[in-house]
C-alpha positions as CSV (number, residue, x, y, z in Angstrom):
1,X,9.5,0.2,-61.1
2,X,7.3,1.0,-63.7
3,X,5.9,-2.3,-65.9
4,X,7.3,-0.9,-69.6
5,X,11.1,-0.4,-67.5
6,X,10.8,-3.8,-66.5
7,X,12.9,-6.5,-68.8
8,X,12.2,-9.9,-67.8
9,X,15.7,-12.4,-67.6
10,X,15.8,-14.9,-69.8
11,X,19.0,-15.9,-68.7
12,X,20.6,-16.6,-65.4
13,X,24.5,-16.1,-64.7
14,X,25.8,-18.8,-62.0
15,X,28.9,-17.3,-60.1
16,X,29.5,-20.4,-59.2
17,X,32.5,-21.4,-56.7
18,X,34.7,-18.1,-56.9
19,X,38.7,-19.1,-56.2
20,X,41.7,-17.9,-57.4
21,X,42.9,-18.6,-60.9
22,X,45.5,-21.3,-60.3
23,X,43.3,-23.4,-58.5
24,X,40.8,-23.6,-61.2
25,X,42.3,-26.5,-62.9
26,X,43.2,-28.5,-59.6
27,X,39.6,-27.7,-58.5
28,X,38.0,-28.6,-61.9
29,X,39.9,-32.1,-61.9
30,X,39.5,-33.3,-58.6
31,X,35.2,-32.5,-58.7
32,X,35.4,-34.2,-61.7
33,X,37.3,-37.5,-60.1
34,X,35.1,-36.9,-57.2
35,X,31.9,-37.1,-59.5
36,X,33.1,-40.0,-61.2
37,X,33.4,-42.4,-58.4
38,X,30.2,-40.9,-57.3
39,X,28.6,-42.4,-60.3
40,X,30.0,-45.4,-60.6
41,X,29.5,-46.2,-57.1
42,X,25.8,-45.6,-57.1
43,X,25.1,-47.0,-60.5
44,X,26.9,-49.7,-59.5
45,X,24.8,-50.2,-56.0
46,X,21.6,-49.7,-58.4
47,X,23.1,-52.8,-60.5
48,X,24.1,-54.8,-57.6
49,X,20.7,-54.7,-56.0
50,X,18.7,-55.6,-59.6
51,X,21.0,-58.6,-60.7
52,X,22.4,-60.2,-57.3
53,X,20.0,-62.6,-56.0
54,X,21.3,-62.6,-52.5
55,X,20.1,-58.6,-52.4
56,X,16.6,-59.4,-53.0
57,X,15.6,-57.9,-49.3
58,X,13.6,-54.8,-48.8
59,X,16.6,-52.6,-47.1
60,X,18.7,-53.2,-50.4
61,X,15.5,-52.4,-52.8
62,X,15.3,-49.2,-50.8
63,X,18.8,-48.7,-51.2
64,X,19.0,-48.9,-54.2
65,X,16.8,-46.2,-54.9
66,X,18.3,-44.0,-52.7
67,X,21.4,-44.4,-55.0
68,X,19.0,-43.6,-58.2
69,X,18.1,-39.9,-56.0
70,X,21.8,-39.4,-55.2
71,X,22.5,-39.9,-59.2
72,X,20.0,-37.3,-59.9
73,X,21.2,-35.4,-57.2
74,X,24.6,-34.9,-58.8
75,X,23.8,-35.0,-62.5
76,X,21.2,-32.2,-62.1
77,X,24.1,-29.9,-60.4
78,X,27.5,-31.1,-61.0
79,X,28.2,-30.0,-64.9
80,X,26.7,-27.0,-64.6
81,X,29.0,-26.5,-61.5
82,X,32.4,-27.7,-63.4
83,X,31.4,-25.4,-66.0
84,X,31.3,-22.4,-63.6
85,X,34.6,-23.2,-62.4
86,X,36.7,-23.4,-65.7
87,X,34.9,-20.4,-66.9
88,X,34.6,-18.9,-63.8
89,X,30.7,-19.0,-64.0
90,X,27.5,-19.9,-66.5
91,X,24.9,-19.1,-68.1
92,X,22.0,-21.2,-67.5
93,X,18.4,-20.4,-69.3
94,X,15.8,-19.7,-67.3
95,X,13.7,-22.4,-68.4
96,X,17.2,-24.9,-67.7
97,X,17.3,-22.8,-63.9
98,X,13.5,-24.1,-63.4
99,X,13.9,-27.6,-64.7
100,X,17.2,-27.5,-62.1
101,X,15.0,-26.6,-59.5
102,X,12.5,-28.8,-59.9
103,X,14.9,-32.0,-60.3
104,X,17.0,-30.6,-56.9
105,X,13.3,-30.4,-55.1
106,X,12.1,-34.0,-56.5
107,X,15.3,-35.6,-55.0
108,X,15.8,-34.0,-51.8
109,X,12.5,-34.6,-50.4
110,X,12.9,-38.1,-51.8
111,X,16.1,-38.6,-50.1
112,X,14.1,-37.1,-46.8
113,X,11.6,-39.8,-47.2
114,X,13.7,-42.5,-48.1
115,X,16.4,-42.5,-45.3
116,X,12.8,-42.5,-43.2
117,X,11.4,-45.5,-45.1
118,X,14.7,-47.4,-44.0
119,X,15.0,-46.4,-40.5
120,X,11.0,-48.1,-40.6
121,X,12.5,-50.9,-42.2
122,X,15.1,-51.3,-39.4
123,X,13.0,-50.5,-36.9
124,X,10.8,-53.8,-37.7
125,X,13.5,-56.1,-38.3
126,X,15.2,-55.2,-35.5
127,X,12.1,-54.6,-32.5
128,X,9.8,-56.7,-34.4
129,X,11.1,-59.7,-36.6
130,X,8.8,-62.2,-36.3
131,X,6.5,-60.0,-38.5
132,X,8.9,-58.5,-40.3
133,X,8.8,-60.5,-43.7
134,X,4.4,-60.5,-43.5
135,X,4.8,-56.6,-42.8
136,X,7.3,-55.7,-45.5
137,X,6.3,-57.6,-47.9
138,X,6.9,-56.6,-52.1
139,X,4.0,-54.8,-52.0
140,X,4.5,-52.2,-49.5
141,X,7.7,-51.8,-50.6
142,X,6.7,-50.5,-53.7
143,X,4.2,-48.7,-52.5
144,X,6.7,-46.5,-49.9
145,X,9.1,-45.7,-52.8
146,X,6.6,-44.8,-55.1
147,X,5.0,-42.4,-52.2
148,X,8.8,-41.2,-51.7
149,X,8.8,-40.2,-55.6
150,X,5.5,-39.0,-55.8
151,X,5.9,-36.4,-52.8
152,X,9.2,-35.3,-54.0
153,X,7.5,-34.7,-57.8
154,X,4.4,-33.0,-56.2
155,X,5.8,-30.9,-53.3
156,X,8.6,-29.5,-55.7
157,X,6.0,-29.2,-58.9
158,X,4.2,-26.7,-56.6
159,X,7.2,-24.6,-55.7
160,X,8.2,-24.8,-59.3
161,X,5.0,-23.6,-60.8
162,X,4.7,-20.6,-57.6
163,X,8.2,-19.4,-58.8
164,X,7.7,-19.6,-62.2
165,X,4.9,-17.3,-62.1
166,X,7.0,-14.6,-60.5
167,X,8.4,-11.6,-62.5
168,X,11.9,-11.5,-63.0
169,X,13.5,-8.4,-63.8
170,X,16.9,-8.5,-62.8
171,X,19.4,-8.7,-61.9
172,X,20.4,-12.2,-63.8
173,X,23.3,-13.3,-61.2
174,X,23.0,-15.4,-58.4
175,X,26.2,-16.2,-56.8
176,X,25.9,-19.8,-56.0
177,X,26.8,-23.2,-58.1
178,X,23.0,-23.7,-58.9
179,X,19.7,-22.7,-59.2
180,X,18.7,-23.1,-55.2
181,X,15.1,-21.5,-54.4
182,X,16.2,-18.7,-52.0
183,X,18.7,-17.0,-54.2
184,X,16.1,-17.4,-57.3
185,X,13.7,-15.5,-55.5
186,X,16.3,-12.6,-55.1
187,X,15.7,-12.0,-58.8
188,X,12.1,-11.4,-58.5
189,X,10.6,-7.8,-58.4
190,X,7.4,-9.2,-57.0
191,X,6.0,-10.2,-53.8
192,X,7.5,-13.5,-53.0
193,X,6.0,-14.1,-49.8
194,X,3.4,-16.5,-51.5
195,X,6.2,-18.9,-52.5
196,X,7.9,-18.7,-49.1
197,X,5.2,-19.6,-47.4
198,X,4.4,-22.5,-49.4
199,X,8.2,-23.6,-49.0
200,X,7.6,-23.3,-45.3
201,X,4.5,-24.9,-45.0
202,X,4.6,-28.3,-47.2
203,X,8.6,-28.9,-48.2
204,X,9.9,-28.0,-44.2
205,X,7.7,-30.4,-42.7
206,X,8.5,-33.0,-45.6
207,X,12.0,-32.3,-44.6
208,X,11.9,-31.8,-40.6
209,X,9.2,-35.0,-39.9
210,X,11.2,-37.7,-41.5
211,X,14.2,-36.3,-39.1
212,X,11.5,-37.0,-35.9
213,X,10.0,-40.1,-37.2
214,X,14.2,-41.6,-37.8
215,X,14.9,-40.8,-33.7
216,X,11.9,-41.7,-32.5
217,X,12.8,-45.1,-34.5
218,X,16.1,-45.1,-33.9
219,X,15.4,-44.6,-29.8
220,X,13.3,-47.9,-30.2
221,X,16.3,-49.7,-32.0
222,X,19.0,-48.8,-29.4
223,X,16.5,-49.6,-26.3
224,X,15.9,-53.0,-28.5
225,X,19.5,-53.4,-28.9
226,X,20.5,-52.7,-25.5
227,X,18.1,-55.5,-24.2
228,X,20.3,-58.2,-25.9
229,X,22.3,-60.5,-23.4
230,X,25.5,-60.9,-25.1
231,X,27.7,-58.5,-26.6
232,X,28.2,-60.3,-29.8
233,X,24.5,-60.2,-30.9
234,X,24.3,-56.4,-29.4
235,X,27.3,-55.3,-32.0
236,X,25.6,-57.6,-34.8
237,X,22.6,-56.3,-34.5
238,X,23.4,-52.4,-34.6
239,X,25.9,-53.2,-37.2
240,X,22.8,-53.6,-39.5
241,X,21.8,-49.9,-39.0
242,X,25.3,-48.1,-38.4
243,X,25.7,-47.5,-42.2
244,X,22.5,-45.5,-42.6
245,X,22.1,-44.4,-39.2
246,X,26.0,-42.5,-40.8
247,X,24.4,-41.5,-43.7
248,X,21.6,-39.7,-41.7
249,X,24.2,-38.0,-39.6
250,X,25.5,-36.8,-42.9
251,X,22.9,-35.6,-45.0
252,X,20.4,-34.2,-42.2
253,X,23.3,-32.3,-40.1
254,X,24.3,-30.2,-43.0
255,X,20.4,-29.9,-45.0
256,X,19.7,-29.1,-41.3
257,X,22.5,-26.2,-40.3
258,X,21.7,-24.8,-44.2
259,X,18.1,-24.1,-44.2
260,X,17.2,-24.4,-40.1
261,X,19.8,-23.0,-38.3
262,X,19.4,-18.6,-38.7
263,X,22.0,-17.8,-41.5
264,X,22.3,-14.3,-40.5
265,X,26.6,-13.4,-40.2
266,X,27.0,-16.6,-42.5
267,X,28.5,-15.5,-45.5
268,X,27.9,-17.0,-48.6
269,X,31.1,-19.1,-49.3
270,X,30.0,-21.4,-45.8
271,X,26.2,-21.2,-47.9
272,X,28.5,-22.7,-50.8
273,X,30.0,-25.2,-49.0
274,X,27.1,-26.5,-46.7
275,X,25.3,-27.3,-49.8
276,X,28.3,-29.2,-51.4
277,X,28.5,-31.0,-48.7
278,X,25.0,-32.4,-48.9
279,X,24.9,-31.8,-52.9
280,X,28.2,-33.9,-54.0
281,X,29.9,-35.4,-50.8
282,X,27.0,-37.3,-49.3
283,X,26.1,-38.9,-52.7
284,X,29.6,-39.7,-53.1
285,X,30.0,-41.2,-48.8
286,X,26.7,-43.4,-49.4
287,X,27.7,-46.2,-51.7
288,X,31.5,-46.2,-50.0
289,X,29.7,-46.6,-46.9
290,X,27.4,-49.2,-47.1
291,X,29.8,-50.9,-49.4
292,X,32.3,-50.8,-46.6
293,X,29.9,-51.9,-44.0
294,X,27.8,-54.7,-45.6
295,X,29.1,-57.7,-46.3
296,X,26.0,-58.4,-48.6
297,X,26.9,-55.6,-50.9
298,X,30.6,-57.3,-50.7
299,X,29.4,-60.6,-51.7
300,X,27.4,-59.7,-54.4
301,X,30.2,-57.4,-55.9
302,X,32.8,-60.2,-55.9
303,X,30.5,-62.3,-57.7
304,X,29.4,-59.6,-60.1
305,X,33.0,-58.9,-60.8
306,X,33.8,-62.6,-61.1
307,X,30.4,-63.2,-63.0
308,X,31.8,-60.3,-65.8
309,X,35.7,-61.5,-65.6
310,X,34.2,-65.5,-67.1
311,X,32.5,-63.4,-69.7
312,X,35.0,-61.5,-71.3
Protein backbone atom coordinates (compact mmCIF):
# COMPACT_ATOMS: atom_id res chain seq x y z
CA UNK A 1 0.00 0.00 0.00
CA UNK A 2 1.28 3.03 -1.21
CA UNK A 3 2.13 5.88 1.78
CA UNK A 4 -0.32 8.80 0.14
CA UNK A 5 -3.40 5.71 0.07
CA UNK A 6 -2.74 5.26 3.51
CA UNK A 7 -5.35 7.18 6.07
CA UNK A 8 -4.32 6.73 9.53
CA UNK A 9 -7.55 5.79 12.16
CA UNK A 10 -8.28 8.16 14.48
CA UNK A 11 -11.03 6.30 15.65
CA UNK A 12 -11.63 2.85 16.77
CA UNK A 13 -15.17 1.04 16.57
CA UNK A 14 -15.58 -1.63 19.54
CA UNK A 15 -18.06 -4.48 18.39
CA UNK A 16 -18.37 -5.21 21.57
CA UNK A 17 -20.50 -8.32 22.96
CA UNK A 18 -22.71 -9.07 19.74
CA UNK A 19 -26.35 -10.67 20.97
CA UNK A 20 -29.57 -10.52 19.85
CA UNK A 21 -31.67 -7.45 20.28
CA UNK A 22 -34.00 -8.41 23.14
CA UNK A 23 -31.39 -9.32 25.31
CA UNK A 24 -29.67 -6.00 25.08
CA UNK A 25 -31.57 -4.47 27.93
CA UNK A 26 -31.50 -7.68 30.22
CA UNK A 27 -27.69 -7.88 29.37
CA UNK A 28 -27.12 -4.04 29.91
CA UNK A 29 -28.82 -4.20 33.48
CA UNK A 30 -27.48 -7.17 34.94
CA UNK A 31 -23.48 -5.92 33.89
CA UNK A 32 -24.45 -2.99 35.38
CA UNK A 33 -25.74 -4.60 38.82
CA UNK A 34 -22.83 -6.88 38.40
CA UNK A 35 -20.40 -3.73 38.28
CA UNK A 36 -21.94 -2.20 41.07
CA UNK A 37 -21.41 -4.70 43.72
CA UNK A 38 -18.13 -5.02 42.15
CA UNK A 39 -17.37 -1.54 43.28
CA UNK A 40 -18.76 -1.29 46.29
CA UNK A 41 -17.27 -4.50 47.43
CA UNK A 42 -13.76 -3.47 46.62
CA UNK A 43 -13.95 0.13 47.72
CA UNK A 44 -15.41 -1.11 50.53
CA UNK A 45 -12.40 -3.79 51.34
CA UNK A 46 -10.00 -0.71 50.38
CA UNK A 47 -11.92 1.28 53.40
CA UNK A 48 -12.05 -1.62 55.68
CA UNK A 49 -8.32 -2.17 55.56
CA UNK A 50 -7.46 1.91 56.01
CA UNK A 51 -9.91 2.64 58.99
CA UNK A 52 -10.30 -0.83 60.95
CA UNK A 53 -7.54 -1.12 63.40
CA UNK A 54 -7.86 -4.86 63.75
CA UNK A 55 -6.73 -5.08 59.72
CA UNK A 56 -3.46 -3.40 60.38
CA UNK A 57 -1.52 -6.83 59.18
CA UNK A 58 0.45 -7.09 56.03
CA UNK A 59 -2.03 -9.76 54.19
CA UNK A 60 -4.88 -7.17 54.55
CA UNK A 61 -2.56 -4.10 53.38
CA UNK A 62 -1.79 -6.20 50.38
CA UNK A 63 -5.34 -6.88 50.00
CA UNK A 64 -6.30 -3.99 49.90
CA UNK A 65 -4.52 -3.04 47.05
CA UNK A 66 -5.30 -5.83 45.13
CA UNK A 67 -8.94 -4.42 45.46
CA UNK A 68 -7.56 -0.80 44.22
CA UNK A 69 -6.18 -3.07 40.78
CA UNK A 70 -9.49 -4.83 40.46
CA UNK A 71 -11.27 -1.18 40.64
CA UNK A 72 -9.11 -0.10 37.90
CA UNK A 73 -9.51 -3.18 36.33
CA UNK A 74 -13.28 -2.71 35.80
CA UNK A 75 -13.53 1.10 35.55
CA UNK A 76 -10.94 1.18 32.68
CA UNK A 77 -13.34 -1.50 30.61
CA UNK A 78 -16.78 -1.77 31.91
CA UNK A 79 -18.50 1.65 30.56
CA UNK A 80 -17.05 1.46 27.47
CA UNK A 81 -18.40 -2.24 27.41
CA UNK A 82 -22.13 -1.20 28.60
CA UNK A 83 -21.99 1.35 26.00
CA UNK A 84 -21.30 -1.23 23.18
CA UNK A 85 -24.13 -3.20 24.32
CA UNK A 86 -27.04 -0.65 24.28
CA UNK A 87 -25.69 0.74 21.06
CA UNK A 88 -24.49 -2.36 19.91
CA UNK A 89 -20.84 -1.00 19.72
CA UNK A 90 -18.43 2.28 20.25
CA UNK A 91 -16.42 4.53 19.23
CA UNK A 92 -13.48 4.95 21.19
CA UNK A 93 -10.50 7.50 20.07
CA UNK A 94 -7.43 6.25 19.46
CA UNK A 95 -5.65 8.19 21.97
CA UNK A 96 -8.78 6.81 24.63
CA UNK A 97 -7.89 2.94 22.92
CA UNK A 98 -4.08 3.68 24.13
CA UNK A 99 -4.74 5.17 27.49
CA UNK A 100 -7.21 1.75 27.74
CA UNK A 101 -4.41 -0.22 27.06
CA UNK A 102 -2.06 1.04 29.05
CA UNK A 103 -4.40 1.10 32.35
CA UNK A 104 -5.49 -2.84 31.38
CA UNK A 105 -1.41 -3.59 31.10
CA UNK A 106 -0.67 -1.49 34.54
CA UNK A 107 -3.26 -3.62 36.43
CA UNK A 108 -2.88 -7.06 35.18
CA UNK A 109 0.68 -7.44 35.77
CA UNK A 110 0.00 -5.74 39.09
CA UNK A 111 -2.57 -8.22 39.91
CA UNK A 112 0.17 -10.99 38.65
CA UNK A 113 2.52 -9.66 41.18
CA UNK A 114 0.37 -9.08 43.84
CA UNK A 115 -1.44 -12.54 44.22
CA UNK A 116 2.59 -13.52 44.25
CA UNK A 117 3.45 -11.02 47.07
CA UNK A 118 0.61 -12.82 49.16
CA UNK A 119 1.30 -16.33 48.52
CA UNK A 120 5.12 -14.92 50.02
CA UNK A 121 3.31 -13.46 52.68
CA UNK A 122 1.55 -16.84 53.51
CA UNK A 123 4.30 -18.70 52.87
CA UNK A 124 6.27 -17.05 55.97
CA UNK A 125 3.55 -16.93 58.31
CA UNK A 126 2.70 -20.21 57.79
CA UNK A 127 6.43 -22.29 57.29
CA UNK A 128 8.13 -19.59 59.16
CA UNK A 129 6.39 -17.57 61.94
CA UNK A 130 8.70 -16.90 64.38
CA UNK A 131 10.24 -14.47 61.89
CA UNK A 132 7.37 -13.53 60.31
CA UNK A 133 6.64 -10.07 61.94
CA UNK A 134 10.87 -9.05 61.73
CA UNK A 135 10.59 -10.26 57.96
CA UNK A 136 7.50 -8.44 56.91
CA UNK A 137 7.73 -5.62 58.56
CA UNK A 138 5.95 -1.88 57.14
CA UNK A 139 8.77 -1.39 55.25
CA UNK A 140 8.93 -4.18 52.93
CA UNK A 141 5.53 -4.07 52.59
CA UNK A 142 5.67 -0.92 50.94
CA UNK A 143 8.37 -1.63 49.12
CA UNK A 144 6.61 -5.03 47.32
CA UNK A 145 3.47 -3.04 46.43
CA UNK A 146 5.28 -0.23 45.13
CA UNK A 147 7.57 -2.81 42.92
CA UNK A 148 3.97 -4.42 41.96
CA UNK A 149 2.89 -0.84 40.63
CA UNK A 150 5.99 0.16 39.26
CA UNK A 151 6.43 -3.09 36.95
CA UNK A 152 2.85 -2.93 35.95
CA UNK A 153 3.46 1.07 34.84
CA UNK A 154 6.79 0.25 33.22
CA UNK A 155 6.22 -3.18 31.47
CA UNK A 156 2.86 -1.78 30.01
CA UNK A 157 4.44 1.92 29.28
CA UNK A 158 6.81 0.00 26.88
CA UNK A 159 4.09 -1.93 25.02
CA UNK A 160 2.14 1.24 24.92
CA UNK A 161 4.76 3.42 23.50
CA UNK A 162 5.89 0.12 20.72
CA UNK A 163 2.23 0.18 19.57
CA UNK A 164 1.74 3.66 19.50
CA UNK A 165 4.38 4.02 17.02
CA UNK A 166 2.75 1.70 14.60
CA UNK A 167 0.84 2.94 11.50
CA UNK A 168 -2.67 2.37 11.50
CA UNK A 169 -4.46 2.42 8.48
CA UNK A 170 -7.48 0.48 8.81
CA UNK A 171 -9.65 -1.06 9.20
CA UNK A 172 -11.07 0.93 12.60
CA UNK A 173 -13.12 -2.34 14.03
CA UNK A 174 -11.96 -4.70 16.38
CA UNK A 175 -14.60 -6.96 17.49
CA UNK A 176 -14.01 -7.32 21.12
CA UNK A 177 -15.35 -5.20 24.31
CA UNK A 178 -11.99 -3.28 24.61
CA UNK A 179 -8.84 -2.22 23.41
CA UNK A 180 -6.82 -5.68 24.15
CA UNK A 181 -3.21 -5.62 22.48
CA UNK A 182 -3.57 -8.58 19.99
CA UNK A 183 -6.61 -7.28 18.19
CA UNK A 184 -4.96 -3.60 18.17
CA UNK A 185 -2.26 -4.87 16.36
CA UNK A 186 -4.69 -6.26 13.57
CA UNK A 187 -5.08 -2.65 12.61
CA UNK A 188 -1.64 -2.02 11.87
CA UNK A 189 -0.22 -2.01 8.25
CA UNK A 190 3.27 -2.37 9.59
CA UNK A 191 5.52 -4.96 10.81
CA UNK A 192 4.42 -5.77 14.25
CA UNK A 193 6.75 -8.26 15.11
CA UNK A 194 8.84 -5.73 17.25
CA UNK A 195 5.89 -5.24 19.62
CA UNK A 196 5.17 -9.01 19.80
CA UNK A 197 8.25 -9.80 20.71
CA UNK A 198 8.58 -7.36 23.37
CA UNK A 199 5.04 -8.65 24.75
CA UNK A 200 6.61 -12.12 24.80
CA UNK A 201 9.71 -11.35 26.25
CA UNK A 202 9.05 -8.94 29.42
CA UNK A 203 4.94 -9.05 30.13
CA UNK A 204 4.82 -13.31 29.68
CA UNK A 205 7.40 -13.81 32.05
CA UNK A 206 5.84 -11.07 34.47
CA UNK A 207 2.74 -12.99 34.02
CA UNK A 208 3.95 -16.87 33.90
CA UNK A 209 6.78 -16.46 36.96
CA UNK A 210 4.50 -15.18 39.57
CA UNK A 211 2.24 -18.48 38.54
CA UNK A 212 5.74 -20.72 39.47
CA UNK A 213 6.90 -18.77 42.37
CA UNK A 214 2.70 -19.15 44.00
CA UNK A 215 3.15 -23.32 43.57
CA UNK A 216 6.39 -23.54 44.48
CA UNK A 217 5.08 -21.53 47.76
CA UNK A 218 2.01 -23.08 47.92
CA UNK A 219 3.87 -26.86 47.79
CA UNK A 220 5.81 -25.48 50.88
CA UNK A 221 2.43 -24.43 52.71
CA UNK A 222 0.64 -27.77 52.22
CA UNK A 223 3.88 -29.99 53.16
CA UNK A 224 3.85 -27.33 56.28
CA UNK A 225 0.38 -27.87 56.84
CA UNK A 226 0.32 -31.49 56.48
CA UNK A 227 3.02 -31.72 59.28
CA UNK A 228 0.53 -30.41 61.93
CA UNK A 229 -0.71 -33.20 64.59
CA UNK A 230 -4.27 -32.35 64.93
CA UNK A 231 -6.81 -31.77 62.50
CA UNK A 232 -8.13 -28.66 64.04
CA UNK A 233 -4.86 -26.68 63.58
CA UNK A 234 -4.30 -28.45 59.94
CA UNK A 235 -7.96 -26.86 58.77
CA UNK A 236 -7.07 -23.48 60.71
CA UNK A 237 -4.19 -23.10 59.33
CA UNK A 238 -5.05 -23.66 55.49
CA UNK A 239 -8.11 -21.79 56.11
CA UNK A 240 -5.84 -18.65 56.16
CA UNK A 241 -4.76 -19.24 52.47
CA UNK A 242 -8.02 -20.93 50.96
CA UNK A 243 -9.40 -17.54 49.96
CA UNK A 244 -6.52 -16.42 47.80
CA UNK A 245 -5.25 -19.68 47.01
CA UNK A 246 -9.42 -19.44 45.15
CA UNK A 247 -8.69 -16.35 43.83
CA UNK A 248 -5.55 -17.67 42.03
CA UNK A 249 -7.46 -20.56 40.65
CA UNK A 250 -9.63 -17.92 39.25
CA UNK A 251 -7.71 -15.30 37.71
CA UNK A 252 -4.56 -17.43 36.49
CA UNK A 253 -6.79 -20.41 34.96
CA UNK A 254 -8.66 -18.20 32.59
CA UNK A 255 -5.45 -15.19 31.99
CA UNK A 256 -3.79 -18.67 31.45
CA UNK A 257 -6.26 -20.68 28.83
CA UNK A 258 -6.59 -16.86 27.05
CA UNK A 259 -3.20 -15.94 26.13
CA UNK A 260 -1.16 -19.58 26.77
CA UNK A 261 -3.13 -22.19 25.69
CA UNK A 262 -2.91 -22.14 21.26
CA UNK A 263 -6.25 -20.31 20.33
CA UNK A 264 -6.37 -21.66 16.99
CA UNK A 265 -10.36 -23.26 16.31
CA UNK A 266 -11.35 -20.85 19.30
CA UNK A 267 -13.61 -18.48 18.00
CA UNK A 268 -13.91 -15.16 19.13
CA UNK A 269 -17.11 -15.21 21.28
CA UNK A 270 -15.08 -17.97 23.83
CA UNK A 271 -12.04 -14.97 23.34
CA UNK A 272 -15.02 -12.73 24.63
CA UNK A 273 -15.91 -14.56 27.33
CA UNK A 274 -12.43 -15.84 28.76
CA UNK A 275 -11.56 -12.31 29.13
CA UNK A 276 -14.84 -11.41 31.02
CA UNK A 277 -14.28 -13.76 33.11
CA UNK A 278 -10.91 -12.52 34.28
CA UNK A 279 -11.97 -8.70 33.34
CA UNK A 280 -15.40 -8.39 35.45
CA UNK A 281 -16.06 -11.68 37.29
CA UNK A 282 -12.88 -12.18 39.17
CA UNK A 283 -12.86 -8.52 40.43
CA UNK A 284 -16.41 -8.97 41.38
CA UNK A 285 -15.51 -13.00 43.30
CA UNK A 286 -12.50 -11.33 45.24
CA UNK A 287 -14.02 -9.11 47.84
CA UNK A 288 -17.17 -11.77 48.23
CA UNK A 289 -14.61 -14.24 48.79
CA UNK A 290 -12.43 -13.10 51.28
CA UNK A 291 -15.36 -11.39 52.89
CA UNK A 292 -16.98 -14.79 53.14
CA UNK A 293 -13.94 -16.45 54.37
CA UNK A 294 -12.30 -14.09 56.94
CA UNK A 295 -13.68 -13.46 59.91
CA UNK A 296 -11.30 -10.37 60.19
CA UNK A 297 -12.91 -8.73 57.22
CA UNK A 298 -16.37 -9.70 59.13
CA UNK A 299 -15.45 -8.08 62.24
CA UNK A 300 -14.28 -5.06 60.99
CA UNK A 301 -17.38 -4.64 58.73
CA UNK A 302 -19.81 -5.00 61.58
CA UNK A 303 -18.10 -2.51 63.44
CA UNK A 304 -17.73 -0.17 60.50
CA UNK A 305 -21.41 -0.50 59.88
CA UNK A 306 -22.25 -0.13 63.59
CA UNK A 307 -19.46 2.73 63.82
CA UNK A 308 -21.69 4.73 60.73
CA UNK A 309 -25.28 3.57 62.13
CA UNK A 310 -24.19 5.79 65.90
CA UNK A 311 -23.34 8.57 63.50
CA UNK A 312 -26.20 9.24 61.50
Amino acid sequence: MNEGNRSKVKDIFLMGLQMHRSLKIPSFLLFLILYSVTLSGNIMIVILVSVSPNLKYPMFFFLGHLSISDIMFTTNIVPKMLCAIVNEGVTISFLGCIIQLQFFGISLVAECLLLAVMSYDRYLAICNPLRYVYIMDITLCVQLVAMCWFLGFAISLVTVIMTSRQDFCGPHVIDHFFCDLVPLLKLSCSDTSSVILENILLATPLTLFPLVFISVTYVHIFITILKIPSTLGRQNTFSTCSSHLTIVGMFYGTLVSLYVVPSDGRSLNANKVLSLLYTYVTPLFNPIIYSLRNKEIKVAFKRYAFKKKEQI
